[in-house]
C-alpha positions, -999 to 999 in steps of 0.1 A, spaced: -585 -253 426 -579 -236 392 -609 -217 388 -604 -208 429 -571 -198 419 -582 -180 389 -600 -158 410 -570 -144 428 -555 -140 394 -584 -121 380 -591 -98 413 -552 -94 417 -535 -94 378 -501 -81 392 -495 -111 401 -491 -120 367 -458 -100 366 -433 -125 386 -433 -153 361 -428 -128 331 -399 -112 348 -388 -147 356 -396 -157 322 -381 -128 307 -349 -131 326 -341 -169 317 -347 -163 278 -323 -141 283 -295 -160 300 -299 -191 278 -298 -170 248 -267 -158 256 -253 -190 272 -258 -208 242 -260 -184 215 -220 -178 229 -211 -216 228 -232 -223 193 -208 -191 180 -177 -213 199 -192 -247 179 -164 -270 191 -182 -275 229 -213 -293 209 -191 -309 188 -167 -326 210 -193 -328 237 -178 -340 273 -174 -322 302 -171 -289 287 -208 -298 272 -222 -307 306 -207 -279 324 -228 -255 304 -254 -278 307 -249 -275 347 -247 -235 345 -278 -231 328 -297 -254 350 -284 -234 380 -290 -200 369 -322 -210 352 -337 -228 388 -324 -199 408 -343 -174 384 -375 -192 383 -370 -196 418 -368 -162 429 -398 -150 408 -415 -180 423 -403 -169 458 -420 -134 455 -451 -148 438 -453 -171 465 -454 -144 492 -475 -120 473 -498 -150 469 -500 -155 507 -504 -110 515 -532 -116 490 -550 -147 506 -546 -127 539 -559 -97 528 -538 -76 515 -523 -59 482 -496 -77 462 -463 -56 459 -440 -63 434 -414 -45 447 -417 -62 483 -422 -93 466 -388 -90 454 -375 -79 486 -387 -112 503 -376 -133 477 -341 -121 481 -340 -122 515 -342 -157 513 -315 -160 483 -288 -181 499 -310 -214 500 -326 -203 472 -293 -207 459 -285 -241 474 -318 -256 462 -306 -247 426 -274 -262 429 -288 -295 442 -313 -292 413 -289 -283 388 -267 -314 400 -299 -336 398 -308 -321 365 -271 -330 347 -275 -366 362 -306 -375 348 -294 -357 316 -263 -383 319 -287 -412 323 -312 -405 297 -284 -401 274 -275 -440 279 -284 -460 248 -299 -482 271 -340 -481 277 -339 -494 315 -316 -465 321 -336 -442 301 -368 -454 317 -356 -455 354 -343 -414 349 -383 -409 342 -391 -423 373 -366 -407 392 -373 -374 373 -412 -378 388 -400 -385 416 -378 -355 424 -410 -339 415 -432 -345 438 -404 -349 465 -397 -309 458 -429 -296 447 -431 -274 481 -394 -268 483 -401 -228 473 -430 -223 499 -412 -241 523 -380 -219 516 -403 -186 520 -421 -195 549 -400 -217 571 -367 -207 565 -356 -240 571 -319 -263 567 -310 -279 530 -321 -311 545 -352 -295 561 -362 -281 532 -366 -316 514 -382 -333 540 -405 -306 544 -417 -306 508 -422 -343 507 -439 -343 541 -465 -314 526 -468 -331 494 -475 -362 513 -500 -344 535 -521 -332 506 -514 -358 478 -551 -361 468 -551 -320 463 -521 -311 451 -522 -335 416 -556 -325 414 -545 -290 415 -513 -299 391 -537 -317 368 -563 -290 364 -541 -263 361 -523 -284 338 -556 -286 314 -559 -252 316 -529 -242 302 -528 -266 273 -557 -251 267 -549 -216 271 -516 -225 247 -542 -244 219 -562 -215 220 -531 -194 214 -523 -221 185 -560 -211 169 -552 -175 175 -517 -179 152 -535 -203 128 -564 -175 122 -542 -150 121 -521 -168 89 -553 -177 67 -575 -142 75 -550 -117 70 -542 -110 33 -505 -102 39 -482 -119 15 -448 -135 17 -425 -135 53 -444 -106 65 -474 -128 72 -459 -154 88 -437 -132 110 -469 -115 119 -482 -155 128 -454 -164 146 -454 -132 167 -490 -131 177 -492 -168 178 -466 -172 198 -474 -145 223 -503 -162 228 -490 -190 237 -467 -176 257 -493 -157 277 -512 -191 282 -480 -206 298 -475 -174 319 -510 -176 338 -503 -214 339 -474 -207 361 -491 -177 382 -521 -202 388 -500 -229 400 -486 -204 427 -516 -195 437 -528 -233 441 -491 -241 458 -496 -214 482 -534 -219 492 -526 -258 496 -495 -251 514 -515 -227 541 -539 -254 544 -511 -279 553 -495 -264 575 -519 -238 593 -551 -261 593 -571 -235 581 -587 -230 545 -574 -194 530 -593 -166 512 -610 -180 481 -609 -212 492 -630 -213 519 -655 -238 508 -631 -260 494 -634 -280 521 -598 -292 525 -603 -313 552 -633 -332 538 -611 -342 509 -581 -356 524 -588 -360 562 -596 -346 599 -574 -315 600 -545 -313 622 -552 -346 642 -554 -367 607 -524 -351 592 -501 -356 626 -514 -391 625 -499 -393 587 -533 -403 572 -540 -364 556 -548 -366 521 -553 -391 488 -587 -384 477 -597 -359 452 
């Protein structure tokens, strides 16, 4: 699935260019969310509600701009896998078109995302360790949630039985898919590590200049490694998501044999047997 995916990537690099708008735009908001409350100092001092609120706005904003970049790459993802050319600006189009639940998926994350914040903050391990399973758990239950947004349009309820029905479906394939890619980008992030560490013992630069040169080329790296993770995971979300829910095994991935993996096709999945072996 990653190097399948990898392909798309490689033929089709603009895809490349939703998560670093996405990523661009959320360094951005937090930046100025907190850099404006670490100027204000008393809201991490005294803590509270005021803390949690903040905490609850930048989990909204920052689900609703990941999501929308995921939303386009998504769609993009499936133009390419039929055929077609990636658009960025139609890509955007699509994505907002669908903005509303976008929006009321990132509430309902947001929400999530403060109450396991609440519970992991417990000086109490059982707590702590019960908000890791549940954390997990709201993975997997709304690992689908975007392509199920773009494509089927569906209710707020809909749209989380939908994603656990798909992940369900394609168990086997999907962690698979979230492993490998998962490898990948650790390594595509180490080798951004080497890349900063060669950087500050080859070049003869003395003093902060060198190490600003580390930490900019180093971290770009990295950041670049994190950036195709993302892309390649939307590619792998989209291609298994087709599968699920079309039956049929999109371009690239034609002799992945989907169905050999985890079941018989349609009549398998309907039955609720589709998927669990790698």
């Amino acid at each position: 699935m990653a190097r399948r995916s990898g392909r798309v990537l490689r033929d089709y690099p603009k895809l490349l260019v939703f998560p670093v708008i996405g990523g661009v735009s959320g360094i951005a908001f937090l930046a100025t969310l907190f850099g404006g409350l670490f100027v204000a100092g008393s809201i991490f001092e005294e803590g509270g509600a005021a803390l949690y609120g903040a905490l609850f706005t930048a989990y909204l904003v920052e689900t609703f701009v990941a999501s929308f970049f995921s939303a386009a790459l998504v769609s993009e993802t499936r133009e390419v896998l039929n055929g077609g050319e990636p658009s960025v600006r139609r890509g955007a189009r699509t994505a907002w078109s669908h903005k509303l639940p976008l929006l009321a998926w990132s509430v309902i994350a947001a929400v999530i995302g403060v109450v396991i914040q609440l519970i992991e903050s417990q000086d109490n391990t059982v707590a702590r360790l019960l908000a890791s399973v549940f954390a997990v758990a709201w993975g997997v239950m709304t690992y689908f949630v975007v392509p199920v947004i773009v494509f089927r349009d569906p209710s707020v309820r809909g749209m989380f039985e939908e994603s656990a029905r798909t992940f369900k479906n394609t168990w086997g394939e999907s962690v698979g898919a979230m492993g490998a890619i998962n490898i990948v980008t650790f390594v595509l992030a180490l080798a951004g590590v080497a890349v900063a560490g060669g950087v500050f013992f080859l070049i003869p630069t003395a003093g902060g200049a060198r190490l600003v040169l580390t930490v900019l080329i180093g971290g770009s790296a990295v950041v670049f490694g994190v950036l195709v993770g993302k892309t390649l995971t939307g590619v792998a979300k989209t291609a298994l998501y087709i599968y699920a829910t079309e039956d049929e095994s999109p371009d690239y991935f034609e002799d992945m044999g989907f169905a050999e993996m985890g079941g018989d096709g349609k009549t398998a999945r309907d039955a609720g047997v589709l998927g669990g072996r790698v």
